[in-house]
N, C-alpha and C positions, 0 to 999 in steps of 0.2 A: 504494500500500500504506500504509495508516494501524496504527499502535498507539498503544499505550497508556504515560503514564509507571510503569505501576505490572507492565506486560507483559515477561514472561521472555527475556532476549535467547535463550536457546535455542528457543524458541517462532518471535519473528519471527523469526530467522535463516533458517529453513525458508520463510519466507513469501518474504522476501525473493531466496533463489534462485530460487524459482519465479517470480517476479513479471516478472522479465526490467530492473528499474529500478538495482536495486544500493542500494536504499536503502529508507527509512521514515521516512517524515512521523508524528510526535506529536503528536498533537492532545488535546485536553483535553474532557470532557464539553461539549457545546454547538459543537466542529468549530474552535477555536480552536486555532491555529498553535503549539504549542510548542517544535517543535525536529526536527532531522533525525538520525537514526541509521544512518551510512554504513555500507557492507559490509565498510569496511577496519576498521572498530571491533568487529567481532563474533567477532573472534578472541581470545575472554576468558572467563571462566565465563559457561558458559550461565545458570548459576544469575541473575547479575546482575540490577537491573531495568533495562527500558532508560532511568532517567531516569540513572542512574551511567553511562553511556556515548554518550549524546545530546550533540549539538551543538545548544547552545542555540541561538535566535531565525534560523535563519538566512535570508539573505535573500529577497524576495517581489517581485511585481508584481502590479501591480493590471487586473484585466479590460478596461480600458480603453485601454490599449497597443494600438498599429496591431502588427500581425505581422509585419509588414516589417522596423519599426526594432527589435523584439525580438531577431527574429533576427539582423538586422544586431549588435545590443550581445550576442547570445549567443557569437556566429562572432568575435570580437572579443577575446570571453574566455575561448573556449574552453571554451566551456560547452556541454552538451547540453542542459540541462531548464532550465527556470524554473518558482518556484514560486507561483501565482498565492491569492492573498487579500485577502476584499473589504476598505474600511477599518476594520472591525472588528481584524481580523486570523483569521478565518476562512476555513479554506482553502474551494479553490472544487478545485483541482485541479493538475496536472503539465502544462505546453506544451512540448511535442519540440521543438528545433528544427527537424528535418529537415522537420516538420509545419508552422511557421510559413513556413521557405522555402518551401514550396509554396502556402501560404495569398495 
């Protein structure tokens, strides 16, 4: 699920229950990585935009990770997703864990 920094946290909110992720990736005109808007942060005015409630920069891996050792550093930290962007900082996309142990 992507939005926008200028996008109504009442807006994604909706997006994001349906989406089944618990969250949203901001990205910037051009698919450039700005920042994640968790589901525990959307309990605020919808009115809001989401760059007022955004967790800046948060952190990425790069496409070229083996699956194995991802998810071995996922399971490690207790993490379900990682969130993948090339060296630009352009998202490419979400890797499940659950998806990589089985990769």
């Amino acid at each position: 699920m992507r939005c926008a920094l200028d996008d109504r946290v009442g807006e994604v909110r909706e997006q994001i229950e349906r989406s089944g992720y618990g969250f949203a990736l901001v990205v910037a005109p051009g698919g450039v990585l700005l920042g994640r808007l968790r589901g525990s942060a959307l309990d605020c005015d919808p009115a809001l935009r989401v760059e007022e409630v955004m967790e800046p920069g948060p952190s990425t891996v790069r496409p070229h990770r083996a699956a194995g050792k991802l998810a071995d550093q996922l399971a490690e930290r207790d993490l379900r997703w990682a969130i993948v962007t090339d060296p630009e900082g352009r998202l490419i996309g979400v890797a499940r864990r659950e998806e990589l142990e089985r990769a």
